[in-house]
Structures are given as C-alpha cells and as structure tokens.
N, C-alpha and C positions, 0 to 999 in steps of 0.2 A: 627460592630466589635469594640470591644473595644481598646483605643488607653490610655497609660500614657507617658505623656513627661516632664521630668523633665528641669530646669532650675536651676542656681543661680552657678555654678561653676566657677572655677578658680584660678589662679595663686593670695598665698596670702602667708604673711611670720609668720612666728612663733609667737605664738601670738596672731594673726588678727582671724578676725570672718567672716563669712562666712553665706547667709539666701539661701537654698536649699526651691525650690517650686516643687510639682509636682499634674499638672492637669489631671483629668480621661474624656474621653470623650466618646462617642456611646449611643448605649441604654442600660445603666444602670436604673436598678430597686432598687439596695439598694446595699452599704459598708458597710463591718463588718472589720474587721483589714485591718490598713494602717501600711508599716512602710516603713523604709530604709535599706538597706544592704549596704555592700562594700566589694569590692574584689580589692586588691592591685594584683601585678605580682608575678607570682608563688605564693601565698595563695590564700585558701579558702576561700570561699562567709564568711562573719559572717553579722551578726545583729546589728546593729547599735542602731537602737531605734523601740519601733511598740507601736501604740496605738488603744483600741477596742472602738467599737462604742461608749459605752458608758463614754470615756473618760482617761481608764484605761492605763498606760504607762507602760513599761519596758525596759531598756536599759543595751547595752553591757555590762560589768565590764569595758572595761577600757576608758568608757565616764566620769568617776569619777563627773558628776556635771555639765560637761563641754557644754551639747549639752539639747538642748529642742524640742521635738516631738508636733507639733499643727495639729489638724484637723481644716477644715471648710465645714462639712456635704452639704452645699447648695450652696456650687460653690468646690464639690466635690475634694478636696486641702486636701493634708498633706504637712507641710512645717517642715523645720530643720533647727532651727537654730543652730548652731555653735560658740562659743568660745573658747576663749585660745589654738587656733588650733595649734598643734604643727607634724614637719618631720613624724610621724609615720602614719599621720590622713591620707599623700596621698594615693589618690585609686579613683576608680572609684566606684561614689555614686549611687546606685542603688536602684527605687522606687518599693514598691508591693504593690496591693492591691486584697484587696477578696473581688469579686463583684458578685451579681447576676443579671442574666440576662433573667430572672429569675434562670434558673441554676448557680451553682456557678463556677467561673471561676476566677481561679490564675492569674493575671496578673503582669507582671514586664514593667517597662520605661527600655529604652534604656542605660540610664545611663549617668553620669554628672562626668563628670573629677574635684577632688579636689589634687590641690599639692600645699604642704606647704613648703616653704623654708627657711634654718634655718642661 
C-alpha cells in the first residue's frame, strides 16, 4: 500500500520561510505529477504548486514568485520550499502524487500544518 507523509511544518511569522518534504513509500513502480495543495478552514482545497516527471512546474496565482516545487525521482521526494510567507499562506499543506503500481493511483499525505503570524 502506498503511504505519503509529509514533514516540515509549523509555526513561523510573516516573512520567514518554511522547507515542506514529502516522502512516497510501498511498491511503487513509477511518478508522474507530484505537487502540494492547501486547504485553509472553510475554503476549498487549491493548488499550491505541482511538478511533472519531466521537470515541468506550475504554480497557484498567488505564489507570486514566492514558493519553489523540487522533486527527487530516486528517494521518491517532492519538497516545497517556501518564502516571504505571509498570514494568508496558513492552511494545512497537503501532498499528491500520481503513482503506479503499476495501476495508476491518486494519492494524497495526511497533511502538514503551516501558520503564519503577522
């Protein structure tokens, strides 16, 4: 069974930066898109950032600059890092990935608390 568990969160103040990691475990056969979401209290899941195998990134609108999507295909890792974090960024950070096993299967992490204070 496939397992993501995310790290790197917590309490940081307006400003500060922040390195989200998140590791895939089981029997994976291959990753195609990694990325991160976030879902704050009373809104909707959005997109954060998501990167495709081959290196390809795209990020929310309003990361303005501010956040960097990394993979590492061979110790199976998409990390996030985080700058100029500001009150709006808190939420709870949530990992995906699309793995095969060989079938393809959606998986999300548990999810990693980030709260910024202003």
């Amino acid at each position: 069974q496939v397992q993501l568990v995310e790290s790197g969160g917590g309490l940081v103040q307006a400003g500060g930066s922040l390195n989200l990691s998140c590791v895939a475990s089981g029997l994976i056969f291959s990753i195609s898109d990694m990325a991160w979401y976030r879902q704050a209290p009373g809104k909707q899941r959005e997109l954060v950032a998501r990167i495709g195998r081959d290196g390809w990134e795209n990020y929310g609108d309003f990361v303005k600059g501010r956040f960097k999507i990394s993979r590492l295909n061979a110790k199976k890792t998409v990390t996030l890092q985080m700058n100029n974090l500001k009150p709006e960024d808190t939420a709870a950070y949530l990992c995906f990935m699309k793995i095969y096993t060989p079938e393809k299967e959606d998986s999300w992490g548990q999810g990693t608390q980030v709260t910024v204070s202003s």
